[in-house]
C-alpha positions in Angstrom: -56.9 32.3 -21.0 -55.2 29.7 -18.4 -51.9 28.0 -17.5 -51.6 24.2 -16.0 -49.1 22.8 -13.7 -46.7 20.0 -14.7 -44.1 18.4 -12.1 -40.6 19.1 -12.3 -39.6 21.9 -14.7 -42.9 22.8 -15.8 -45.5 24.4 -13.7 -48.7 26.2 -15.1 -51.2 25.9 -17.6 -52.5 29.9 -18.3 -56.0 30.6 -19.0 -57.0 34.1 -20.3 -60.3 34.3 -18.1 -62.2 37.4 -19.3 -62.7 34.8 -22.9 -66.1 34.0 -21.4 -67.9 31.0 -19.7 -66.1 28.2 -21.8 -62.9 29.4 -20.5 -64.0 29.5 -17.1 -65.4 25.9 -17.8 -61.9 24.9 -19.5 -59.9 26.2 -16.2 -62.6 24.2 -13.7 -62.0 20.9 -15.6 -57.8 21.6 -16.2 -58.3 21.9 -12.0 -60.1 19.0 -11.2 -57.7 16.9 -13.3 -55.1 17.9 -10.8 -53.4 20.6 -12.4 -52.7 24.3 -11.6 -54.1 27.5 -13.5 -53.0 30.8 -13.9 -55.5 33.3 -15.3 -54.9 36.6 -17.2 -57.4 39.2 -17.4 -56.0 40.8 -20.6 -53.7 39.4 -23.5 -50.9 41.9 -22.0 -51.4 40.3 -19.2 -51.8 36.8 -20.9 -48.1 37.4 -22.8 -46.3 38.9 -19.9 -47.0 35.7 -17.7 -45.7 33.3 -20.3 -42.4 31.4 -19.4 -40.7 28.1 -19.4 -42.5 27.2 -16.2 -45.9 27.1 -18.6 -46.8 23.9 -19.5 -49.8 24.9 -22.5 -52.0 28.3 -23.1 -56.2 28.1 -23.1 -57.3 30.9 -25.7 -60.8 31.3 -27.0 -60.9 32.4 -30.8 -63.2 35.3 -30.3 -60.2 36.9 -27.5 -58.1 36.1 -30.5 -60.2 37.7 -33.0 -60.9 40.8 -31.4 -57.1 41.2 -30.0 -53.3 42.4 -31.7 -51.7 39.1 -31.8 -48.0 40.7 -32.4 -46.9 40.9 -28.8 -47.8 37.1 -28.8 -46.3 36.4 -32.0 -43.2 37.7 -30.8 -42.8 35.8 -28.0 -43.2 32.9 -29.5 -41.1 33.8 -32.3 -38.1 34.1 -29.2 -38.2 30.6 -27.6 -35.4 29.1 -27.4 -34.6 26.2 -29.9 -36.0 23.4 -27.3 -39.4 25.5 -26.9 -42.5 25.2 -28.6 -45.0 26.0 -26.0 -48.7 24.2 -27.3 -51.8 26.6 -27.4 -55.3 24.9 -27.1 -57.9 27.6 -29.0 -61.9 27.1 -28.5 -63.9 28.1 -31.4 -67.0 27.8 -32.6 -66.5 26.3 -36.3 -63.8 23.8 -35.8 -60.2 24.1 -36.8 -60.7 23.4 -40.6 -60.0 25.5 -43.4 -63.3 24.7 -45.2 -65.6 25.9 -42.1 -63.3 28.3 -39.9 -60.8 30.4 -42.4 -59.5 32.4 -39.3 -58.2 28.9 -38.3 -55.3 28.6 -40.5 -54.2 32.5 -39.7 -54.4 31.1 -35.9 -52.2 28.3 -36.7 -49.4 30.3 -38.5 -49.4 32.5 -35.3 -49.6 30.1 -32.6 -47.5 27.5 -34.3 -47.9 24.4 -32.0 -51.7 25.3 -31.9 -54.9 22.5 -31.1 -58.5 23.3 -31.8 -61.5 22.4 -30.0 -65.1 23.0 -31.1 -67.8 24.0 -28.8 -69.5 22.9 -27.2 -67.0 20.3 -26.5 -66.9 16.9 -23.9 -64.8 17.0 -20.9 -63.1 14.0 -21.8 -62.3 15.4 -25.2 -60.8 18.6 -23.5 -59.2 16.6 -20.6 -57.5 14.6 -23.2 -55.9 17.1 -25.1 -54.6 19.3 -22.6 -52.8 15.7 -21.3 -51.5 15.6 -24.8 -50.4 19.1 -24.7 -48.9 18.8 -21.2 -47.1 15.2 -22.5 -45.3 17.2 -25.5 -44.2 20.1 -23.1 -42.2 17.4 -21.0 -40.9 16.2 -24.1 -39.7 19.4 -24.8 -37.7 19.5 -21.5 -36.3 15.7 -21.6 -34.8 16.9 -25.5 -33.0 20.0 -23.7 -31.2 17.5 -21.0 -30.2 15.3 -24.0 -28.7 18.2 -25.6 -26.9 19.4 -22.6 -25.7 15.8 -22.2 -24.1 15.5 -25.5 -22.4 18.9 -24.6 -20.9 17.1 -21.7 -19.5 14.1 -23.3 -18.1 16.3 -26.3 -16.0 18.1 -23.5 -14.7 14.7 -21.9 -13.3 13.6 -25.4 -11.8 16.8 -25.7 -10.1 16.2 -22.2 -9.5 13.0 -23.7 -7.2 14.0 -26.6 -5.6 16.5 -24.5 -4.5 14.3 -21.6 -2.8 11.9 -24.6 -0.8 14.9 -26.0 -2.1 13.8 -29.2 -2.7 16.3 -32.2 -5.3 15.6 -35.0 -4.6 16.4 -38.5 -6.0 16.0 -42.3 -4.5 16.9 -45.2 -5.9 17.1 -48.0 -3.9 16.2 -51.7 -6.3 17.7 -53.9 -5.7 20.9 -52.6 -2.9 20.3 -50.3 -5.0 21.9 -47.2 -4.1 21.1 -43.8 -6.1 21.5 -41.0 -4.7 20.7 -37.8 -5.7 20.6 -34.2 -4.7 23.3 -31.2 -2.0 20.2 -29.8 -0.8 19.5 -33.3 0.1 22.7 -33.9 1.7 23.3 -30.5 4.1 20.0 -31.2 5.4 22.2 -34.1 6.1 25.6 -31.8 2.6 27.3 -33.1 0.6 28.8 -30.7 -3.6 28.7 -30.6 -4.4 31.1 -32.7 -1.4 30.6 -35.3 -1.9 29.0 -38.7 0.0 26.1 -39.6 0.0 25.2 -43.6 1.3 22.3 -45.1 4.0 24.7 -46.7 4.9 26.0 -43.4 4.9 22.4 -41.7 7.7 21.6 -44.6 9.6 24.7 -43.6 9.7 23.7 -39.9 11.6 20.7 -41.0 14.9 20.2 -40.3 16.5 20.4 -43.8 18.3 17.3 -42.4 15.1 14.8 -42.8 13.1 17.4 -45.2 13.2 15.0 -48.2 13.2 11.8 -46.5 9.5 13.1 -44.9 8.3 14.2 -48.5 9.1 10.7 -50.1 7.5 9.3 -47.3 3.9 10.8 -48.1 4.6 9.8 -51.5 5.2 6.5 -50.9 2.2 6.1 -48.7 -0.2 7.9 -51.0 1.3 5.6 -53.8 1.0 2.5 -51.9 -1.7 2.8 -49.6 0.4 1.5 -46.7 0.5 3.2 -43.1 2.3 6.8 -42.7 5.0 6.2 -40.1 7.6 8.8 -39.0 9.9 10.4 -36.6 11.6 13.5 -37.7 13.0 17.0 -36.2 11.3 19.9 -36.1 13.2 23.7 -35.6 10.4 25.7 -33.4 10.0 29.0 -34.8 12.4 30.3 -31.8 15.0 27.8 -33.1 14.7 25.6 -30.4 14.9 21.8 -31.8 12.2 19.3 -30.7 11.0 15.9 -32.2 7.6 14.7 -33.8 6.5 11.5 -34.5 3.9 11.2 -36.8 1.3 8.6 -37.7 -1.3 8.3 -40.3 -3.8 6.2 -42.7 -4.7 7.0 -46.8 -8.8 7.7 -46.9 -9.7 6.8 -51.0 -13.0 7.8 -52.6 -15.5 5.2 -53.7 -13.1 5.0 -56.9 -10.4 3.9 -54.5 -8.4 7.1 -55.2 -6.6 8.5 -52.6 -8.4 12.1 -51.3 -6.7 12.7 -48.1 -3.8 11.4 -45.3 -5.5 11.5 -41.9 -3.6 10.7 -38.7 -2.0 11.8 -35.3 0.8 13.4 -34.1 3.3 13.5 -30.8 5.9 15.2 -29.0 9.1 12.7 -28.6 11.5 15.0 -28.1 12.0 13.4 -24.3 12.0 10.0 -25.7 14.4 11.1 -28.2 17.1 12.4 -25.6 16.4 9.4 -23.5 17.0 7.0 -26.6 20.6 9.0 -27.7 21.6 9.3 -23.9 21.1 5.4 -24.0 23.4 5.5 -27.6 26.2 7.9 -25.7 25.6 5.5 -22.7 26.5 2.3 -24.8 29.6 3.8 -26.7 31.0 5.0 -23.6 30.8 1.3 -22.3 32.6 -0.4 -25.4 35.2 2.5 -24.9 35.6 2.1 -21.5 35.7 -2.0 -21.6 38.5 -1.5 -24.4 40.8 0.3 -22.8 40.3 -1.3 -19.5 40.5 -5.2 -20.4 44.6 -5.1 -18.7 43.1 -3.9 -15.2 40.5 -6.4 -14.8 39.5 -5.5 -11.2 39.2 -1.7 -12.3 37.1 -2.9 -15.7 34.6 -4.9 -14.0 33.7 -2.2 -11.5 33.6 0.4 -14.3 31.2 -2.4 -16.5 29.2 -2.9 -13.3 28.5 0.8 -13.0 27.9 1.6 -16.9 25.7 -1.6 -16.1 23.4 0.2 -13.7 23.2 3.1 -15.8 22.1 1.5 -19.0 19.3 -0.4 -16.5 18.5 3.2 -14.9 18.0 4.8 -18.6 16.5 1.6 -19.8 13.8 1.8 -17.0 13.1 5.4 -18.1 12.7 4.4 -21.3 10.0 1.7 -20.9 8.1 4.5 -18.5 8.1 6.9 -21.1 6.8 4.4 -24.1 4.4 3.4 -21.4 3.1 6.9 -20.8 2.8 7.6 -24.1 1.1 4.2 -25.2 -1.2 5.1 -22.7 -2.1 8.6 -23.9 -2.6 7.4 -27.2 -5.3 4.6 -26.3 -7.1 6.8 -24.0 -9.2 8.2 -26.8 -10.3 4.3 -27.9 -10.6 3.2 -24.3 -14.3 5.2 -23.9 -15.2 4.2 -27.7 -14.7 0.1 -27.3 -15.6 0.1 -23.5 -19.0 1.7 -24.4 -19.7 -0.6 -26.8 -19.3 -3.7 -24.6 -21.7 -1.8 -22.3 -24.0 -0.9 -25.0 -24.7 -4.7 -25.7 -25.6 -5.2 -22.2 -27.5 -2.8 -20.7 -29.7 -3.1 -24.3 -30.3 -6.7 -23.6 -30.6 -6.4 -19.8 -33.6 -3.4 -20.7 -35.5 -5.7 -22.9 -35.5 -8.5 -20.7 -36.3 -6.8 -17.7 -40.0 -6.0 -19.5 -39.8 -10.3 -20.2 -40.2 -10.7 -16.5 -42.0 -8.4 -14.6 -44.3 -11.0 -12.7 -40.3 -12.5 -11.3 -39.3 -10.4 -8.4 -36.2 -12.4 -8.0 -35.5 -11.9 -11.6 -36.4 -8.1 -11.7 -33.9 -7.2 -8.9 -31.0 -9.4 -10.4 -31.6 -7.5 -13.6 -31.9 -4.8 -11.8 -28.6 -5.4 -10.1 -27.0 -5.7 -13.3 -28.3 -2.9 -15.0 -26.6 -0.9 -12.2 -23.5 -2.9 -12.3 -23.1 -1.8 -16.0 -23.7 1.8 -15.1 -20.7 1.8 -12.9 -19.1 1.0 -15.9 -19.9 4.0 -17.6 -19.3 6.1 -14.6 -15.8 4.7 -14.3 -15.1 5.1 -18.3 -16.3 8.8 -17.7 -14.1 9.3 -14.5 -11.4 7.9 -16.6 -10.9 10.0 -18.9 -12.3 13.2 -16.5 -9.4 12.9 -14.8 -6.7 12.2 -17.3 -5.8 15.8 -17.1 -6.8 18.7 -14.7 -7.6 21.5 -17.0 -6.7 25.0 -16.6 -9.7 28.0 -15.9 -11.0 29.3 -19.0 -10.5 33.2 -17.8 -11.8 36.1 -19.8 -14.2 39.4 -18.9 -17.6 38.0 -17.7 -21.0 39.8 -17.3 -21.9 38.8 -14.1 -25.3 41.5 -14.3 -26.3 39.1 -17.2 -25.1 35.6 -15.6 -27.0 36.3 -12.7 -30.2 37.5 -14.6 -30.3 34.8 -17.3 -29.9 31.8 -14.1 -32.5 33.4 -12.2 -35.3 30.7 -14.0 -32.9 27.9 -13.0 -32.3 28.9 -9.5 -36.3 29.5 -8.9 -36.9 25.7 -10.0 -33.5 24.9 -7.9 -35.1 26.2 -4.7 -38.7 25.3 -5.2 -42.3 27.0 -4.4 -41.8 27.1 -0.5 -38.4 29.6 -1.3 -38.9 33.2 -2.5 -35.5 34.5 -4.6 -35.4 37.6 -4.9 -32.3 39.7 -6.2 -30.7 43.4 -5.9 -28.2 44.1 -8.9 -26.9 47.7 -9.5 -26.9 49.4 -12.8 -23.8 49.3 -15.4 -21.3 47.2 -13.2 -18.3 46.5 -15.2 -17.2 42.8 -16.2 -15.2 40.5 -13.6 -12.3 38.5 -14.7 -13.7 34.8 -14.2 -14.3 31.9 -15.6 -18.1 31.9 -16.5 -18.9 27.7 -16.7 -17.2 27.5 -13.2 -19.2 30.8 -12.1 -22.2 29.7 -12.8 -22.4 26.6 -11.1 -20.8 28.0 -8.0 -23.6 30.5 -7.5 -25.7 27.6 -8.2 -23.8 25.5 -5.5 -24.5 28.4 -3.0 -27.9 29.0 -3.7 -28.8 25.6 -3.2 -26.9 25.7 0.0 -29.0 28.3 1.0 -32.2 26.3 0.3 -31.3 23.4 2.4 -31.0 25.6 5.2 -34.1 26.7 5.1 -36.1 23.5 5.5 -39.6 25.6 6.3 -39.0 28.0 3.3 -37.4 31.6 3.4 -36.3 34.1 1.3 -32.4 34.1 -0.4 -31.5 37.5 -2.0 -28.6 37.7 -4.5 -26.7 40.7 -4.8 -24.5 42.1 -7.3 -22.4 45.2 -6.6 -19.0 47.0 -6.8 -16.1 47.8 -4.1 -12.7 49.9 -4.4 -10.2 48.5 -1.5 -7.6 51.3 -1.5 -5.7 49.0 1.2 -4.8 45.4 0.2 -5.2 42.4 3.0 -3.6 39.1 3.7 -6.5 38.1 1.2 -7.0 40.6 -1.5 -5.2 43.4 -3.2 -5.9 46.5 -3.5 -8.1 47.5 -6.3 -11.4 46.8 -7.8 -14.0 44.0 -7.2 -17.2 43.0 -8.0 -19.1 41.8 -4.9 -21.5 39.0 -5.3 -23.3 37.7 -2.6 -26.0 35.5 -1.9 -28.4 35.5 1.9 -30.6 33.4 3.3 -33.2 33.3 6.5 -32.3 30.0 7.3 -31.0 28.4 10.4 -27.9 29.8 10.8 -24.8 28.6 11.7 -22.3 28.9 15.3 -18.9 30.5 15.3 -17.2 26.6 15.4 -19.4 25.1 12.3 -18.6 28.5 10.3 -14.7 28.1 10.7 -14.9 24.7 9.6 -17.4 25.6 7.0 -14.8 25.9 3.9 -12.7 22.9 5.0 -12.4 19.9 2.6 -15.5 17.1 3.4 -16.7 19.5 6.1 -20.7 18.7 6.1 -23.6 19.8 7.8 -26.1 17.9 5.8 -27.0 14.0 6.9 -25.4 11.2 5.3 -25.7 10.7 1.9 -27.1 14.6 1.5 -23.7 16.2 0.8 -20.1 15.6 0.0 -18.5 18.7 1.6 -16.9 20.0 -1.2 -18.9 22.3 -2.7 -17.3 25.7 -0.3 -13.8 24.8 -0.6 -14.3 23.8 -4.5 -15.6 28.0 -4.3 -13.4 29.1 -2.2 -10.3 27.2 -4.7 -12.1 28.9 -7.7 -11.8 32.3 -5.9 -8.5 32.5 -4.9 -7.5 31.2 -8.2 -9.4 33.8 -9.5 -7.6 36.4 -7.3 -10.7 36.9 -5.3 -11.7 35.5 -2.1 -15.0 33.8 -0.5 -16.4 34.9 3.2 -18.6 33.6 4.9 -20.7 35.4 7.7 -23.7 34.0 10.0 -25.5 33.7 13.1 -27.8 30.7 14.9 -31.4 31.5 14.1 -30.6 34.5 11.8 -29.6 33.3 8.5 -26.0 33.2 6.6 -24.3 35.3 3.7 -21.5 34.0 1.2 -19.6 36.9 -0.4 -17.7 36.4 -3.6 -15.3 39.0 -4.9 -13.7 39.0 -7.9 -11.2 41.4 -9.8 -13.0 43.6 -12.2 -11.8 42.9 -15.9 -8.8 44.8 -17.4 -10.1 47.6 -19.6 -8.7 46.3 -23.0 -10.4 42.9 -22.2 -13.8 43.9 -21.6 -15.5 41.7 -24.1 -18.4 39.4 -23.6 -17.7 35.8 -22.9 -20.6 34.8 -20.5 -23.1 33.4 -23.0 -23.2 32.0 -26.5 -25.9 33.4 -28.6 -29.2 31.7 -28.6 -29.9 28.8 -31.6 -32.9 29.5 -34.0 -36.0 28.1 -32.7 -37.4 24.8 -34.7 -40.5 23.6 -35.2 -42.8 21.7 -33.3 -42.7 18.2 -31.6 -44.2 15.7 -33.1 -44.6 11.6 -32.1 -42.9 9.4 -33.9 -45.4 6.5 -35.0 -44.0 3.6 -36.3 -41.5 3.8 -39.0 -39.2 1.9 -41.2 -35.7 2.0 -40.0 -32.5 0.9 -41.6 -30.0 -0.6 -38.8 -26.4 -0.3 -39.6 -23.8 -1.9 -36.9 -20.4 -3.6 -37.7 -21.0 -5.6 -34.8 -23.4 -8.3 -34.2 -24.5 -8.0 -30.3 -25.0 -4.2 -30.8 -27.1 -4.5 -33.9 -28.9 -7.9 -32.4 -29.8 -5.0 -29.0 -30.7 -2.0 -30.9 -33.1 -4.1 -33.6 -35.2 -6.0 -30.6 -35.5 -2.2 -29.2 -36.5 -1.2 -32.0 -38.9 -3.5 -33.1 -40.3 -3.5 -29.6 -41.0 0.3 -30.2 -43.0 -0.4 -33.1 -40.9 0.3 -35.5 -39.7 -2.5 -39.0 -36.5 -2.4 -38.6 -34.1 -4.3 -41.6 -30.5 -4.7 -40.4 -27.4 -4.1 -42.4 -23.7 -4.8 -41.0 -21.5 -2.9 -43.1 -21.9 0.5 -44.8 -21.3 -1.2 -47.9 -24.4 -3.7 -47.7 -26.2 -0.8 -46.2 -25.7 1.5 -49.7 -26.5 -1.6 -51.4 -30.1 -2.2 -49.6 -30.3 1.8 -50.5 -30.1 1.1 -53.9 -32.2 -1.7 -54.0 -34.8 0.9 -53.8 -36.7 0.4 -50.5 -38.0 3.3 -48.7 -36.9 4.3 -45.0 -37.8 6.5 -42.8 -34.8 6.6 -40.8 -31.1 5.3 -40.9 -29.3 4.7 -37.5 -25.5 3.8 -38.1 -22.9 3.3 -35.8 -19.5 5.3 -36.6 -16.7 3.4 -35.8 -16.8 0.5 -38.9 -14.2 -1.1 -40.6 -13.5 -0.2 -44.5 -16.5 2.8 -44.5 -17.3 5.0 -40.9 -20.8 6.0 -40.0 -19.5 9.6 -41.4 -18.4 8.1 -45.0 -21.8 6.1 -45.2 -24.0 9.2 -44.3 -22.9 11.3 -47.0 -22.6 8.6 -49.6 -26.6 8.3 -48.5 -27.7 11.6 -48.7 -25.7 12.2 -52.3 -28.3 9.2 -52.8 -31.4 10.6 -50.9 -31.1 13.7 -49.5 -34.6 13.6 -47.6 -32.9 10.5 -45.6 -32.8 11.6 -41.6 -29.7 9.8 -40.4 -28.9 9.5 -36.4 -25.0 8.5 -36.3 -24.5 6.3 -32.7 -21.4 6.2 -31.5 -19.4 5.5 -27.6 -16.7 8.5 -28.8 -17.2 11.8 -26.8 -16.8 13.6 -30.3 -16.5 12.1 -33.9 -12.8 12.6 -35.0 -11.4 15.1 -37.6 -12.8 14.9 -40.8 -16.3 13.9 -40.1 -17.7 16.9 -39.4 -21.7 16.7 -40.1 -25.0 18.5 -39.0 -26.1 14.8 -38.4 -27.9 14.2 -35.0 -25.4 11.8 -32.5 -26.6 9.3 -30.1 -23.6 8.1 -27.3 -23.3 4.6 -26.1 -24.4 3.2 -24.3 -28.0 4.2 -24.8 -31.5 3.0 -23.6 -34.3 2.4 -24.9 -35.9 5.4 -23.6 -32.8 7.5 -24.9 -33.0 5.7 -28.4 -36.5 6.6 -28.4 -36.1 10.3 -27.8 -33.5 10.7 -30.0 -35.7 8.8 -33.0 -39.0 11.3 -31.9 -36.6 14.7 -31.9 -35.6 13.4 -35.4 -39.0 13.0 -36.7 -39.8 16.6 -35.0 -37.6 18.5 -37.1 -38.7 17.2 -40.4 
């Protein structure tokens, strides 16, 4: 058996060499096509050497025959849900049923499995070992995707948050409400409290109870918009106030099924607005019993003047403020969609002119111009609100083992990582996203210092401090540090080395940030960072953090691994129904389309789009946007699945997250996509079917 070596992520293709002569002959020709092997003189051996760094496995069928598959079996059965690592068998009697039974056992164990007869070209193997190799990377590109979704999910979440704004739906069939964590805190609840529609009433103050109550019915009656301001009595009687807004959603029968809208804090509005009343009565009394002493009134007028400005002002900031928070959520959405039209047209021309030079770098100018724009939309809302650590018991003995595949690719061949970790160390009290990608930060750090290669060794470990410092207190930490042989550093770089924008690396290499952004995280943490090293001999970066409190011990470091899915698959040319409110966008994503191959027919509503469903043609594939006036992307997927419920559906959209209420297990795409993106998406679709 034999492993080959792909760039980047993946590196071997494994061979099991005792299989005989073909395999040996199979390894020669994987290496003269440029790519690496890694044999295995037993199936133990072959299983054991299996990782993500494996681009495809060489088998023979008579090692297959004549070995216990289930150690095999099982770790294929335990890839993660990205994974399907392709096998390449050699047999004798093809990979048919009708000539090689065996074959079809093979396949159910291998999975992602292709079979070669001998004795068999060197093109024909050659070529299907580039296939297998072409599907692994395919494999890796669909993980980044996923992790990129991830990301922009959190930004809309950041979003929402830096608005103030609470989601809510409520539905009148059953009268459930289900509200967001800010909703819920705008009526005194905390997190983890429940907030139902009877106990929203109850929070009421009695004074506008009724007057909110004929309000819903008036809406749900007559379909116009929910708008309200009312007070609210927090459940430690303090009194705040909530305005609410919110739209009727009716079924395809034009009944109304549910109120969905927003909510906000105004108390400081509210005391802003009767502080400008108390302001305005205390001028008409004040000009009324002042009109004899003229001189006296006018100065007292001129004052109350001022004041009224003063409040005035204040008022118009916080409307502003709050305006703002409220279209932060829409600014990514419609900004993305503006972008989405013209990095889509900008991508197909570009492959228009190719032979232009002048024209290829303009586009090219362009393209990059529009990226900005992204970046900026993303920055925007990044930095609407700094968010708090997410602190709870992590297991830094897992973290570190579970990274130690990323850091290996981090640090490259030339690098060896080795780490030192002692038994049954107790959890830290950390945040484990901001963990991770400091260790990840120092490692790398580590790497660039060692230009040549080197070794870095990680090491996890446990200190009491009976005596507290200007730095720590006393008590117990977790000690995680990480050495390299690198080139060192003098006594006046390593005091400047935590300062802000402090870098060692060439222009362009580094921003400086990436110590003191560890060194913030540990003292936040109640932990500190040091930093020890010499010229010529190498540095070490110790992290120590507070060991967990008893009664929080609880795993938080990892969320359990997803099901694996089956195996990837190319697309081909399919039919595809298009379904975009607006013009450009739909105009951009058909010509990408159609220039992937596929028929594409192109509907601009979800209405005409049911209607072409019910015409009877056959798709393959619907791609809808989500934001659409009179039916969403949400409403038009179920409505086509209750019609055909083999239809794959990818929903495109420029939010971060689809709002409340349209919650489905329906593959998203975020503007503004490429080609290449749109493509991936389309092939990771077809895979899973």
């Amino acid at each position: 058996m034999g492993v080959a070596t792909i760039t980047d992520r993946v590196a071997t293709v494994l061979v099991l060499a005792p299989a005989g002569r073909d395999a040996q002959i199979a390894a020669s020709l994987l290496a003269e096509a440029g790519m690496t092997c890694l044999s295995a003189e037993s199936m133990a051996q072959f299983v054991e050497r299996l990782g993500e760094n494996i681009a495809f496995g060489v088998l023979t069928e008579e090692a297959l025959r004549s070995t216990d598959l289930k150690a095999l079996s099982g770790w294929i059965s335990a890839q993660p849900s990205w994974s399907d690592l392709p096998f390449i068998v050699l047999t004798q009697r093809g990979g048919g049923p009708e000539r090689n039974p065996a074959a079809a056992r093979l396949s159910e164990v291998l999975g992602n499995v292709s079979f070669i007869e001998r004795p068999f070209h060197a093109t024909t193997f050659i070529s299907v070992a580039r296939t297998a190799m072409r599907g692994r990377r395919r494999q890796f590109d669909a993980q980044l995707r996923m992790q990129a979704l991830d990301d922009g999910e959190r930004r809309l979440a950041t979003a929402l948050e830096a608005g103030r704004l609470g989601a809510w739906e409520f539905d009148l069939a059953t009268e459930a409400l289900t509200t967001s964590v800010t909703c819920r805190s705008i009526f005194g609840r905390g997190a983890d409290d429940t907030l139902s529609y009877d106990e929203l009433i109850s929070t009421i103050h009695p004074e506008d109870r009724e007057r909110m109550i004929d309000a819903v019915r008036h809406t749900i009656e007559t379909g116009q918009d929910y708008a309200i301001e009312y007070k609210v009595v927090w459940p430690d009687g303090s009194l705040h106030w909530a305005e609410i807004r919110a739209q009727v959603y009716r079924d395809g029968h034009g009944r109304p099924v549910k109120l969905v809208g927003v909510s906000a804090d105004i108390t400081e509005r509210r005391r802003l607005e009767e502080q400008q009343r108390q302001i305005n009565e205390t001028l008409e009394d004040r000009v009324t019993k002042r009109t004899a002493e003229l001189e006296e009134a006018h100065a007292a007028v001129m004052s109350e003047v001022a004041q009224r400005e003063k409040a005035e002002e204040q008022l118009r900031q916080a409307l502003k403020m709050e305006a703002i928070g409220q279209l932060t959520g829409g600014v990514a959405h419609d900004f993305n969609n503006l972008l989405m039209a013209v990095l889509g047209n900008l991508e197909l021309l570009r492959k228009h002119v190719d032979g232009d030079a002048k024209a290829v770098r303009l586009i090219d100018g362009a393209v990059q111009g529009a990226r900005r724009g992204a970046s900026l939309t993303q920055r925007l809302l990044a930095f609407a609100r700094r968010q708090d650590l997410q602190v709870g018991p992590v297991d830094l003995h897992k973290l570190v083992t579970e990274m130690e595949d990323l850091l290996r690719r981090s640090v490259g061949s030339a690098i060896t990582l080795q780490s030192e970790i002692t038994a049954d160390l107790p959890p830290a009290e950390a945040d484990s996203n901001q963990l991770e990608l400091a260790l990840l930060n120092l490692v790398v750090n580590a790497r660039d210092a060692m230009p040549d290669g080197g070794t870095i060794t990680i090491r996890l470990d446990m200190e009491d401090r009976a005596v507290a410092t200007d730095v720590l207190s006393a008590g117990r930490y977790l000690v995680l540090s990480v050495t390299d042989t690198g080139t060192g550093m003098d006594a006046e770089t390593l005091r400047k080395a935590i300062d802000p924008f402090f870098s060692t690396k060439e222009l362009g290499k580094g921003t400086g940030l990436g110590l003191s952004m560890i060194h913030g995280l540990a003292i936040q943490l109640k932990g500190a960072l040091q930093l020890s090293s010499r010229p010529g001999q190498g540095t070490t970066a110790v992290l120590r953090l507070p060991v967990a409190k008893p009664s929080e011990a609880r795993e938080t470091a990892f969320p359990p691994e997803v099901p694996s899915v089956g195996p990837s698959q190319e697309s081909g040319s399919l039919r595809i129904l298009m379904v975009d409110d607006d013009a450009l966008i739909a105009m951009s994503t058909v010509d990408m389309l159609e220039d992937l191959g596929h028929s594409v027919v192109e509907a601009n509503s979800g209405r005409q789009a049911l209607g072409i469903l019910e015409g009877g043609d056959v798709f393959d594939l619907m791609i809808t946007d989500f934001s659409m006036p009179g039916m969403n992307g949400a409403e038009l997927a179920r409505k086509a699945l209750a019609m055909r419920p083999h239809l794959k559906i990818l929903i495109a959209t420029g939010y971060a997250e689809l709002p409340a209420g349209a919650e489905l297990n329906i593959p998203r795409l975020g503007k503004p996509y490429s080609q290449d993106q749109l493509a991936t998406e389309i092939a990771k679709i077809v895979c899973q079917s």
